[in-house]
C-alpha positions as a Markdown table, in Angstrom:
| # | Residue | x | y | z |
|---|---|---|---|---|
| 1 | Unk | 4.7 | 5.6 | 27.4 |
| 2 | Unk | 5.5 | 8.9 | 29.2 |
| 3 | Unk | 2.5 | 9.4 | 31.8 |
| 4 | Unk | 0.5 | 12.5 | 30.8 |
| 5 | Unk | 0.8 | 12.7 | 27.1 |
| 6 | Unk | -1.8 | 14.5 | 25.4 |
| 7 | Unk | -2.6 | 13.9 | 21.4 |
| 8 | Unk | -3.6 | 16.3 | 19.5 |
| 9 | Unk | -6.1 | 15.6 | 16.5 |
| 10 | Unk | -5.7 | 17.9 | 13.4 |
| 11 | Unk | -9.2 | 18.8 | 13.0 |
| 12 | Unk | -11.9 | 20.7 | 14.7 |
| 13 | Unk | -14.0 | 18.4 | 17.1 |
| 14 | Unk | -17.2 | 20.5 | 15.9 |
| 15 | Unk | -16.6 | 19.6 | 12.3 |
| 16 | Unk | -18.6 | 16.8 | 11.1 |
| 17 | Unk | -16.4 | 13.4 | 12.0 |
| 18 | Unk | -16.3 | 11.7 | 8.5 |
| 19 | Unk | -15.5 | 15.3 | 6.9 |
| 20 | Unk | -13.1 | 15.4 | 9.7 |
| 21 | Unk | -11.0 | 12.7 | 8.7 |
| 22 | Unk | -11.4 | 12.9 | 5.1 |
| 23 | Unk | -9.7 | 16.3 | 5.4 |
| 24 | Unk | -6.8 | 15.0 | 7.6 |
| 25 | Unk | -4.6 | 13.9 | 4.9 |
| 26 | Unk | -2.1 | 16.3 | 6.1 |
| 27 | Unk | -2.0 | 14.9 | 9.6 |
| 28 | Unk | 1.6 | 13.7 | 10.4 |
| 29 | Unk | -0.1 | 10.7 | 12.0 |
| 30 | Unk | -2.7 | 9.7 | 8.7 |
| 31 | Unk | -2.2 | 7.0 | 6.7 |
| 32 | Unk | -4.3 | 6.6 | 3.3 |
| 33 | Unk | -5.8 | 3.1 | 4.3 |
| 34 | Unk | -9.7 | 2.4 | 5.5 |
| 35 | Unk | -8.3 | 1.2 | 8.9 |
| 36 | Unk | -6.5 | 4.7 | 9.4 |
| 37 | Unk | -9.9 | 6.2 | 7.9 |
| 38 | Unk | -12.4 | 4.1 | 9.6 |
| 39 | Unk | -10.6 | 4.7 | 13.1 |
| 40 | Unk | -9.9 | 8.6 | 12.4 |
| 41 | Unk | -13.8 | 9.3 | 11.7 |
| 42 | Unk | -14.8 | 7.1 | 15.4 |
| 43 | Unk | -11.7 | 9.1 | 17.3 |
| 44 | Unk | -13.1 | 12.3 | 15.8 |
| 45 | Unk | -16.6 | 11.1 | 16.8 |
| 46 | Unk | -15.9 | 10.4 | 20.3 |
| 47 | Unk | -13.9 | 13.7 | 20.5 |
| 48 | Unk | -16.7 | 15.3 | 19.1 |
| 49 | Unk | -19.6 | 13.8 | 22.0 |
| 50 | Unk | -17.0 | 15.3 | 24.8 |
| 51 | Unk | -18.2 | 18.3 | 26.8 |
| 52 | Unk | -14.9 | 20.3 | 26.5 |
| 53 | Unk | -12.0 | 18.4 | 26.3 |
| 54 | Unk | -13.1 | 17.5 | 22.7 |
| 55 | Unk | -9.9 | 18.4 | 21.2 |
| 56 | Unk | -7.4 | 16.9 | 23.9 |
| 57 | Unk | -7.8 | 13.5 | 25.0 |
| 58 | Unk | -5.2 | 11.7 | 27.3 |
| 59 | Unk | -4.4 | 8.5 | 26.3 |
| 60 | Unk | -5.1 | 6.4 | 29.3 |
| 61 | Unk | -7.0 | 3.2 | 29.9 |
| 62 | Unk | -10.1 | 4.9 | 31.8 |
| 63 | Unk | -10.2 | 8.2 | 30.0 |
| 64 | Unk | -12.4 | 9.1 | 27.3 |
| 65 | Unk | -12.1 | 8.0 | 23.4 |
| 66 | Unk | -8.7 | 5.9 | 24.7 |
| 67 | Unk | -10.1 | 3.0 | 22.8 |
| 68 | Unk | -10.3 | 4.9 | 19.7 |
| 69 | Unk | -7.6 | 7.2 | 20.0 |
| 70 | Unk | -5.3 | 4.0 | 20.6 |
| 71 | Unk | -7.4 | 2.6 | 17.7 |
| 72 | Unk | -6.3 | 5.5 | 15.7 |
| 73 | Unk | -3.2 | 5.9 | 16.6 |
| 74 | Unk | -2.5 | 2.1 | 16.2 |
| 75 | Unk | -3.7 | 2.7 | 12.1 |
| 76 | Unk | -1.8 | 5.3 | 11.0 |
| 77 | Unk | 0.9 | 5.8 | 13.4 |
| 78 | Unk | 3.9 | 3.9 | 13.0 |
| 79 | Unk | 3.2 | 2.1 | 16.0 |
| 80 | Unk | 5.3 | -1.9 | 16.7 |
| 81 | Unk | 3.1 | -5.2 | 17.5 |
| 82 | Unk | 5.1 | -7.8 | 18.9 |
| 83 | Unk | 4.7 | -10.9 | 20.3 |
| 84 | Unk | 7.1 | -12.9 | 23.0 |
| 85 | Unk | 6.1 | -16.5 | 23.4 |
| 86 | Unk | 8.1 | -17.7 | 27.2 |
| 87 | Unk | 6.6 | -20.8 | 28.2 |
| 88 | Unk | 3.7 | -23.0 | 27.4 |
| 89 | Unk | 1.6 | -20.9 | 29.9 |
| 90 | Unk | 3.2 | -17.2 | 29.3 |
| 91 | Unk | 3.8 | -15.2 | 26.7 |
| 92 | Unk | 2.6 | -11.4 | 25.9 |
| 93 | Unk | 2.3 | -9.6 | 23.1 |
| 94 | Unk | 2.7 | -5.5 | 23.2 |
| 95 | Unk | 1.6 | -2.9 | 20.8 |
| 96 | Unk | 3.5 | 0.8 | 21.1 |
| 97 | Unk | 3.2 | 3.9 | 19.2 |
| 98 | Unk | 6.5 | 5.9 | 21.0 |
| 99 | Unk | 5.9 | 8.5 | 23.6 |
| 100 | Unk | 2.6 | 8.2 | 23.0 |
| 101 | Unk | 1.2 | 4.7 | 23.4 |
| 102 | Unk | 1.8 | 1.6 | 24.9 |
| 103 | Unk | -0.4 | -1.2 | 25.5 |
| 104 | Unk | 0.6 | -4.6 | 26.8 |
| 105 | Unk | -1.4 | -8.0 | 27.0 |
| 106 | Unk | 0.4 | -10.8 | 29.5 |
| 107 | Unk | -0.9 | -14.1 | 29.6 |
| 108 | Unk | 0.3 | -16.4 | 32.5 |
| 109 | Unk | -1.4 | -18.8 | 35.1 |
| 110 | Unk | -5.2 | -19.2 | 33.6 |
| 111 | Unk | -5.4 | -14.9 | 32.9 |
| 112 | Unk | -4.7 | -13.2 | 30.5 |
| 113 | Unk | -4.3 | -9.1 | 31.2 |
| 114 | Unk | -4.3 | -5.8 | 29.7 |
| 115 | Unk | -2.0 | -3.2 | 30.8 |
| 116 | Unk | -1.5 | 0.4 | 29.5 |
| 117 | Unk | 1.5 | 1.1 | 30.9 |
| 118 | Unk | 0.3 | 2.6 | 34.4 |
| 119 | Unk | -2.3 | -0.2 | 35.0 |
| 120 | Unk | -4.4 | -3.1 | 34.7 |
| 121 | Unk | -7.2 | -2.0 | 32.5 |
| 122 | Unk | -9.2 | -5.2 | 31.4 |
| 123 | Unk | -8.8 | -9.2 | 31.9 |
| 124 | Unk | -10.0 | -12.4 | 30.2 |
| 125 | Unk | -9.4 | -16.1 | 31.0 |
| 126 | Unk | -6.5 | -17.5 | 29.3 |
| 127 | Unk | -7.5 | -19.0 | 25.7 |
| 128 | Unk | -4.4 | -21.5 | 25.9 |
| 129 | Unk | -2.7 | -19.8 | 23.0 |
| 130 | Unk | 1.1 | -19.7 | 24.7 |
| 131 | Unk | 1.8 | -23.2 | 23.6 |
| 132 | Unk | 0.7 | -22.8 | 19.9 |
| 133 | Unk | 3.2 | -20.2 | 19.7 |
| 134 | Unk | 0.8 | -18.6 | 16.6 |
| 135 | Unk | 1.6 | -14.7 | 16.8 |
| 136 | Unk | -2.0 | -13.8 | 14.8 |
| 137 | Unk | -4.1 | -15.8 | 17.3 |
| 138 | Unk | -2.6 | -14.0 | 20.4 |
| 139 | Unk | -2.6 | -10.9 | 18.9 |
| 140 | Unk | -6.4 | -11.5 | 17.8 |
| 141 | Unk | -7.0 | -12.6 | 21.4 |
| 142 | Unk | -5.5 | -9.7 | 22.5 |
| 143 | Unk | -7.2 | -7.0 | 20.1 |
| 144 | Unk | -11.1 | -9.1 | 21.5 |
| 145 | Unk | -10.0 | -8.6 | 25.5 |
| 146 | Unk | -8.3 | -5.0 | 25.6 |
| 147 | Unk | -10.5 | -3.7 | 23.2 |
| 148 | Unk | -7.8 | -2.3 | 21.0 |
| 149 | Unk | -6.0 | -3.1 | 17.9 |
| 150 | Unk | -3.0 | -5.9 | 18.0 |
């Protein structure tokens, strides 16, 4: 993820949300699923509730809307999940959308950690999923302690 990217929605933040992302078919990031829907109306909500960077919102654990902007983009981008099983104890699983997104969750020694490329952003205790070596139960694990979609 290159520090300081900004995305840029499609449609007005004043325009009402679920209008909003009806309308965005022609979005180079929209997808015609609910997922891609469902997390293009919340983005455009939470762009919407912002002050006046409601069109422009950095992508950043900390900043505002990054849970839904990563949300979105993670839905209709073509964004890669995958999952690296290391030991019994360690193994990560990483979501990025490129040059724009990147989100990492590392499990080793009890913790389990979400990183968005600059920092820590959120931890969890380790569910002991590393040994099972099951790709949908880290990821699920994953998506419940960083808040965003694996």
């Amino acid at each position: 993820m290159r520090p300081g990217v900004r995305v840029f929605g499609s449609c007005d933040a004043e325009v009402d949300p679920a209008a909003c992302a009806e309308n965005c078919k022609i979005d180079t990031l929209f997808k015609d699923t609910p997922a891609c829907l469902c997390s293009g109306t919340a983005w455009n909500t939470c762009r919407g509730a912002l002050d006046c960077e409601g069109d422009a919102v950095d992508l950043k654990a900390g900043s505002p809307c990054f849970a839904e902007g990563a949300a979105y983009l993670i839905h209709c981008a073509d964004c890669i999940v995958q999952a690296e099983f290391l030991a019994a104890d360690r193994c990560d699983t990483i979501v990025e959308c490129p040059d724009v997104l990147g989100v990492a969750f590392v499990c080793q020694g009890g913790t389990c950690s979400c990183h968005d490329g600059e920092k820590e952003f959120a931890s969890c205790p380790d569910p002991g999923l590393c040994a099972g070596m099951d790709e949908a139960a880290l990821n699920a694990a994953a998506s419940e302690c960083c808040g965003v979609p694996f």
